[in-house]
C-alpha positions, -999 to 999 in steps of 0.1 A, spaced: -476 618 -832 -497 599 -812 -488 623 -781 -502 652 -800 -529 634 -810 -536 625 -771 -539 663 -762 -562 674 -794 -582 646 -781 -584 663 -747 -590 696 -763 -619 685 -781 -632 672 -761 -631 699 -734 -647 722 -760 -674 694 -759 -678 697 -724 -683 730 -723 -713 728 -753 -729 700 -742 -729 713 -704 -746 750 -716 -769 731 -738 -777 703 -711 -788 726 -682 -806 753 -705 -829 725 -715 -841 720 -675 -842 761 -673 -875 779 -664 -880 809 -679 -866 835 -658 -851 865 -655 -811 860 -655 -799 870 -626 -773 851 -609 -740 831 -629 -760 799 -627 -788 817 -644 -769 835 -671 -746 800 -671 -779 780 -685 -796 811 -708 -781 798 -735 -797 795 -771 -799 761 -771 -804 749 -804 -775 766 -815 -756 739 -796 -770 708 -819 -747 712 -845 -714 718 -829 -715 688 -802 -725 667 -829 -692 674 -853 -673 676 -813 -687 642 -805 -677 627 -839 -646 641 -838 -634 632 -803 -646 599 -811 -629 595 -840 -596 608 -824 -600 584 -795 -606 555 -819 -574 564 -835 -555 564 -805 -571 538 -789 -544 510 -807 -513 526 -790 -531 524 -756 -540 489 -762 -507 484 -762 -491 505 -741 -513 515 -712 -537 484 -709 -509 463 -705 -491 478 -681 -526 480 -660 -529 443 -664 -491 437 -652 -502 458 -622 -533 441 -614 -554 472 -621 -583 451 -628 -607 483 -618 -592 508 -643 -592 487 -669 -632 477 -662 -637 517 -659 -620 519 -693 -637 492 -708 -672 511 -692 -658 546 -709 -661 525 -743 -697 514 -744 -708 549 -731 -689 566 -759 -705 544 -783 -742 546 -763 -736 586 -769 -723 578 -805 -759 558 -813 -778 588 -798 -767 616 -821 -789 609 -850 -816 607 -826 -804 640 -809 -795 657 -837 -834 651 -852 -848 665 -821 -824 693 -821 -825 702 -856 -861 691 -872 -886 697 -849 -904 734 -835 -892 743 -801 -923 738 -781 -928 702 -792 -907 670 -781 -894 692 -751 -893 664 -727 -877 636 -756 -849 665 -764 -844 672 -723 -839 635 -721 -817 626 -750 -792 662 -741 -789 650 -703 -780 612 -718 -756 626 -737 -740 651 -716 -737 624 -690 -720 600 -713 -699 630 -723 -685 641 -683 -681 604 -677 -658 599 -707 -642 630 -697 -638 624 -662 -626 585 -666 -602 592 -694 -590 618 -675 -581 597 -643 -566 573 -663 -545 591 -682 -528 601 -643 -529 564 -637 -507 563 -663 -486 590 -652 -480 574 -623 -466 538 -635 
C-alpha cells in the first residue's frame, strides 16, 4: 500500500509541476504574438490554473504526510546508519518548503481567484513564482532521494 501510495504521490505531483510551471512563466509573459514553443509554452490562461494547483498542492501534501511515517522509519534511518547527514538536511529543507508553499495558498488562491486581472499583478507574479519554486524543489529533492534510496 504504501508503495502505491509513493507513486500516486509522484504522479500528483508531476501533474503539479506541469500547472504550476504554465501558470508560473505566463505570469512574467509580455504580450506577444506566440511564436516560438517557449512562447506558446507560457500563453496559457492563467487563472484557470488557481484552482487545480491548489486541490494538486493539498493533495500531494496530504499524500506525502501520509507516507511520510513509513519513511521515518524506513529511509531516514538507514540515511542516518550511512552517515548521510546531507540528505537527510535536504529532506528535512523539502519539509519546511512544502509547508512555506502550504501557508501560501490561501494567499494565492485570493489573488488568483478574487481580484480583476489588471490589479495585484506584481503580488500574484510573486506569490506563483514562490510557489512554483517551492514546488520544483520538492520535486526535484524527493526525487533524488527516493534514488538514494534505491541505491542502499
Amino acid at each position: 500500500m504504501t508503495v502505491f501510495l509513493v507513486i500516486l504521490h509522484a504522479l500528483v505531483s508531476i501533474a503539479l509541476i506541469g500547472a504550476i510551471t504554465h501558470q508560473g512563466l505566463s505570469v512574467w509573459r509580455r504580450p506577444s504574438p506566440a511564436r516560438v514553443f517557449f512562447d506558446r509554452f507560457r500563453a496559457v490562461p492563467a487563472p484557470g490554473y488557481a484552482t487545480p494547483i491548489v486541490v494538486l498542492f493539498v493533495t500531494d501534501f496530504a499524500l506525502g504526510a501520509y507516507v511520510y511515517p513509513a519513511y521515518i522509519l524506513d529511509v531516514k534511518a538507514s540515511l542516518a546508519d550511512f552517515g548521510f547527514n546531507t540528505h537527510i538536511f535536504l529532506f528535512q529543507a523539502k519539509e519546511h518548503i512544502a509547508v512555506i508553499g502550504l501557508m501560501l495558498l490561501p494567499a494565492y488562491w485570493h489573488y488568483w481567484k478574487y481580484t480583476t486581472p489588471d490589479k495585484f499583478v506584481m503580488i500574484r507574479r510573486y506569490i506563483t513564482t514562490v510557489v512554483m519554486l517551492a514546488v520544483w524543489w520538492n520535486l526535484v529533492i524527493g526525487h533524488l532521494l527516493n534514488n538514494v534510496r534505491g541505491l542502499m
